[in-house]
N, C-alpha and C positions, 0 to 999 in steps of 0.2 A: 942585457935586460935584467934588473936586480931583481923583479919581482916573477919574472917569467912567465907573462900572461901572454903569452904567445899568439891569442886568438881576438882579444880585447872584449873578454869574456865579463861581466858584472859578478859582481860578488852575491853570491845567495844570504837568506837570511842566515844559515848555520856560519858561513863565512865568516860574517859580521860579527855575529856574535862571539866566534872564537879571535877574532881581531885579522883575520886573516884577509887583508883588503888592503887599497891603498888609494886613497881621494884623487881624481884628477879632471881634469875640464876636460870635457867634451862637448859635442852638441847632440842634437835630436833631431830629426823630421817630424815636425805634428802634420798631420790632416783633416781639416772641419771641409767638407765638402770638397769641392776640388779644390783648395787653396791650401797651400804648403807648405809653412814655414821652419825654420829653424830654430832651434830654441840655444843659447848657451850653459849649459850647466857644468855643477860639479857632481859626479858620479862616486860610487865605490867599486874598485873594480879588483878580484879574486887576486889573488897572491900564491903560488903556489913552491915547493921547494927545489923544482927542476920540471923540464920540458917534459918529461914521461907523464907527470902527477898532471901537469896542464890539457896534454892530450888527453890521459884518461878518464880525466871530467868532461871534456869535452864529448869524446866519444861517449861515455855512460850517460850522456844529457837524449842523443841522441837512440839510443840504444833502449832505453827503460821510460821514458817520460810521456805520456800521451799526450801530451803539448806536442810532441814533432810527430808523428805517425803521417801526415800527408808527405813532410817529407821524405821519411824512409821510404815513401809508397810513391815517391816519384819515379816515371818511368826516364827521363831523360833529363842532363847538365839543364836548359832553360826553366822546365818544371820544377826542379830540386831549388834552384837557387830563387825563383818565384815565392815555391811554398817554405824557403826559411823564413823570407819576408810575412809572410801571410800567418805564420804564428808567431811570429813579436820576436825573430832570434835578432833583428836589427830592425834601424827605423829608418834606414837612408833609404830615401824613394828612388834610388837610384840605383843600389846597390847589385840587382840582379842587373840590370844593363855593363853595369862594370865589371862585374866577376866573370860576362860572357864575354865582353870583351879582352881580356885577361886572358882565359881560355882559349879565344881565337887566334890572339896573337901566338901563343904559347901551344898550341898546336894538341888542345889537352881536352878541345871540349868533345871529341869524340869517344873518349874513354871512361864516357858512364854508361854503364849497360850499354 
């Protein structure tokens, strides 16, 4: 991975403006009611100089930002991965189904709190 976004984290505005990004297609889940579409776009997504520097944005996102605070405040694997969705850290409507499923398979979802 050249750019080493390990997490497929978006580029903040400081990112961008230091150039520190890199354009690529992805998609979206919007929701207007209960209908749920995808959307295809091109993103900017964070660039970073090795796996440490990636993790430790990531972790500091979570650590200092009161955008996640429901998440740090989850008490259990299905509430944490609910409340990333629930503050914007992704937009796949699906995505807490899948990370538990992941978990289940991998014998990991009991190892939060």
């Amino acid at each position: 991975m050249d750019y080493n976004n390990y997490l497929g984290m978006k580029a903040n505005t400081t990112q961008i403006q230091r150039g520190e990004y890199i354009s690529k297609p992805t998609w979206e889940n919007t929701t207007h009611g209960t209908t749920h579409n995808t959307v295809h776009i091109t993103d900017k997504f964070a660039t970073y100089s090795d796996m440490k520097a990636c993790l430790h944005s990531w972790f500091t996102d979570f650590i200092l930002k009161d955008r996640y605070k429901k998440v740090r405040e989850a008490e259990n694997t299905a509430e944490l991965l609910i409340m990333l969705q629930v503050c914007g850290y992704m937009t796949d409507v699906k995505y807490p189904q899948k990370m538990l499923q992941v978990c289940k398979e991998n014998n990991i979802a009991s190892l939060y709190r």
